[in-house]
C-alpha positions as CSV (number, residue, x, y, z in Angstrom):
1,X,0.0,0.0,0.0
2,X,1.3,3.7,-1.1
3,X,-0.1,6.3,0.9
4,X,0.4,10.2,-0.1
5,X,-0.5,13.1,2.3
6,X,-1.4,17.1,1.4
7,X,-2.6,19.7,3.0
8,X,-6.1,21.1,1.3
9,X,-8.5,24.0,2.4
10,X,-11.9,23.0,0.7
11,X,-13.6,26.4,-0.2
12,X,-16.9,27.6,-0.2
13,X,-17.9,25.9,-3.5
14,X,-16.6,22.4,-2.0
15,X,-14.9,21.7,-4.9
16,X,-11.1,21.0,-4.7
17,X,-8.5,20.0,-7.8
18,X,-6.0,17.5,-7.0
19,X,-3.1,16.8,-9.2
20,X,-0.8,13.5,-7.8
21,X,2.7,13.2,-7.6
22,X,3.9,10.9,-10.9
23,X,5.2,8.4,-8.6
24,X,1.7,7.0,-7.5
25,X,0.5,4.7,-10.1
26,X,-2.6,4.5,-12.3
27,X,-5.3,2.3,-10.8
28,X,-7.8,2.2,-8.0
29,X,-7.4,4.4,-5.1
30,X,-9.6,5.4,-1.8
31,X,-9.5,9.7,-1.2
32,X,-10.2,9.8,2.3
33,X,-10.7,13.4,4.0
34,X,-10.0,13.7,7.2
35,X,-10.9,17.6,8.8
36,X,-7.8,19.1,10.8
37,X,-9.4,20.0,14.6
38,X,-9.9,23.2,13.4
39,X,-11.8,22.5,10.3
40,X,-13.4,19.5,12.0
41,X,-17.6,20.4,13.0
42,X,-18.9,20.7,16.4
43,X,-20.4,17.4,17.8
44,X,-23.4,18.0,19.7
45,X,-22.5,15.9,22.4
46,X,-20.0,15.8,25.1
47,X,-17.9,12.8,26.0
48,X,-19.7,11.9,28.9
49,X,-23.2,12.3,26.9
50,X,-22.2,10.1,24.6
51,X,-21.2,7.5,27.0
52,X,-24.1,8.0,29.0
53,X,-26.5,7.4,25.8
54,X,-28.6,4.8,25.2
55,X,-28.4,1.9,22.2
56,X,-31.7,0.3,21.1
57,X,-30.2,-3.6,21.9
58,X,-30.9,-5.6,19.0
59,X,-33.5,-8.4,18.7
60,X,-33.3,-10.7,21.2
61,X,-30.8,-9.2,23.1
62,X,-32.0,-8.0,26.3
63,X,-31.0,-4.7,28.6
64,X,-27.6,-4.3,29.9
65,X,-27.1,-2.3,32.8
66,X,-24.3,0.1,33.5
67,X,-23.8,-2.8,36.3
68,X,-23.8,-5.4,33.8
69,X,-21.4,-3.5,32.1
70,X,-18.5,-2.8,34.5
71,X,-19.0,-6.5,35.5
72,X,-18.2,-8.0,32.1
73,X,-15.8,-5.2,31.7
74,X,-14.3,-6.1,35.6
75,X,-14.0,-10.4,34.1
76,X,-12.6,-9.0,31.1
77,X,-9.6,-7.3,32.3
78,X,-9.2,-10.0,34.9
79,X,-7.1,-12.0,32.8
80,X,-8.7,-14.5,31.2
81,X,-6.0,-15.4,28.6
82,X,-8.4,-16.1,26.2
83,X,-7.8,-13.3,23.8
Protein backbone atom coordinates (compact mmCIF):
# COMPACT_ATOMS: atom_id res chain seq x y z
CA UNK A 1 0.00 0.00 0.00
CA UNK A 2 1.28 3.74 -1.05
CA UNK A 3 -0.13 6.27 0.88
CA UNK A 4 0.35 10.24 -0.09
CA UNK A 5 -0.48 13.05 2.27
CA UNK A 6 -1.39 17.08 1.41
CA UNK A 7 -2.56 19.67 2.97
CA UNK A 8 -6.13 21.14 1.30
CA UNK A 9 -8.55 23.98 2.45
CA UNK A 10 -11.93 23.02 0.74
CA UNK A 11 -13.65 26.39 -0.16
CA UNK A 12 -16.89 27.58 -0.20
CA UNK A 13 -17.93 25.95 -3.50
CA UNK A 14 -16.55 22.44 -1.96
CA UNK A 15 -14.89 21.65 -4.91
CA UNK A 16 -11.05 20.97 -4.67
CA UNK A 17 -8.50 20.03 -7.77
CA UNK A 18 -5.99 17.53 -6.97
CA UNK A 19 -3.06 16.80 -9.21
CA UNK A 20 -0.85 13.51 -7.78
CA UNK A 21 2.67 13.16 -7.58
CA UNK A 22 3.90 10.91 -10.91
CA UNK A 23 5.21 8.37 -8.59
CA UNK A 24 1.67 7.01 -7.55
CA UNK A 25 0.54 4.74 -10.14
CA UNK A 26 -2.59 4.48 -12.26
CA UNK A 27 -5.33 2.26 -10.84
CA UNK A 28 -7.82 2.19 -8.02
CA UNK A 29 -7.41 4.37 -5.06
CA UNK A 30 -9.65 5.36 -1.82
CA UNK A 31 -9.51 9.72 -1.19
CA UNK A 32 -10.23 9.81 2.25
CA UNK A 33 -10.71 13.36 3.97
CA UNK A 34 -9.98 13.66 7.19
CA UNK A 35 -10.86 17.58 8.76
CA UNK A 36 -7.79 19.08 10.77
CA UNK A 37 -9.35 20.04 14.57
CA UNK A 38 -9.87 23.22 13.44
CA UNK A 39 -11.84 22.52 10.34
CA UNK A 40 -13.44 19.48 12.00
CA UNK A 41 -17.60 20.38 12.98
CA UNK A 42 -18.92 20.68 16.36
CA UNK A 43 -20.44 17.45 17.82
CA UNK A 44 -23.39 17.98 19.72
CA UNK A 45 -22.53 15.86 22.44
CA UNK A 46 -19.98 15.84 25.08
CA UNK A 47 -17.87 12.82 25.96
CA UNK A 48 -19.66 11.94 28.93
CA UNK A 49 -23.24 12.34 26.91
CA UNK A 50 -22.19 10.06 24.59
CA UNK A 51 -21.21 7.47 27.03
CA UNK A 52 -24.13 8.02 29.02
CA UNK A 53 -26.47 7.45 25.84
CA UNK A 54 -28.56 4.78 25.15
CA UNK A 55 -28.43 1.86 22.25
CA UNK A 56 -31.72 0.31 21.11
CA UNK A 57 -30.18 -3.62 21.89
CA UNK A 58 -30.91 -5.58 18.96
CA UNK A 59 -33.55 -8.44 18.72
CA UNK A 60 -33.33 -10.69 21.23
CA UNK A 61 -30.75 -9.18 23.15
CA UNK A 62 -32.04 -7.95 26.25
CA UNK A 63 -31.05 -4.66 28.62
CA UNK A 64 -27.58 -4.33 29.92
CA UNK A 65 -27.09 -2.27 32.78
CA UNK A 66 -24.28 0.06 33.54
CA UNK A 67 -23.76 -2.76 36.33
CA UNK A 68 -23.78 -5.37 33.82
CA UNK A 69 -21.37 -3.45 32.11
CA UNK A 70 -18.53 -2.81 34.51
CA UNK A 71 -18.99 -6.53 35.51
CA UNK A 72 -18.24 -8.04 32.07
CA UNK A 73 -15.80 -5.20 31.69
CA UNK A 74 -14.34 -6.06 35.58
CA UNK A 75 -14.03 -10.43 34.14
CA UNK A 76 -12.63 -9.02 31.05
CA UNK A 77 -9.59 -7.28 32.27
CA UNK A 78 -9.18 -9.97 34.95
CA UNK A 79 -7.14 -11.97 32.78
CA UNK A 80 -8.71 -14.52 31.17
CA UNK A 81 -6.01 -15.38 28.61
CA UNK A 82 -8.37 -16.12 26.18
CA UNK A 83 -7.82 -13.31 23.78
Amino acid sequence: MKAHRMAIVIPENHEVTVKLPSDLPPGKAEMIILLTEEGAPQRGLSVDELLAARLTPPPGVGHVSLADMERAIEEGAGGRGDL
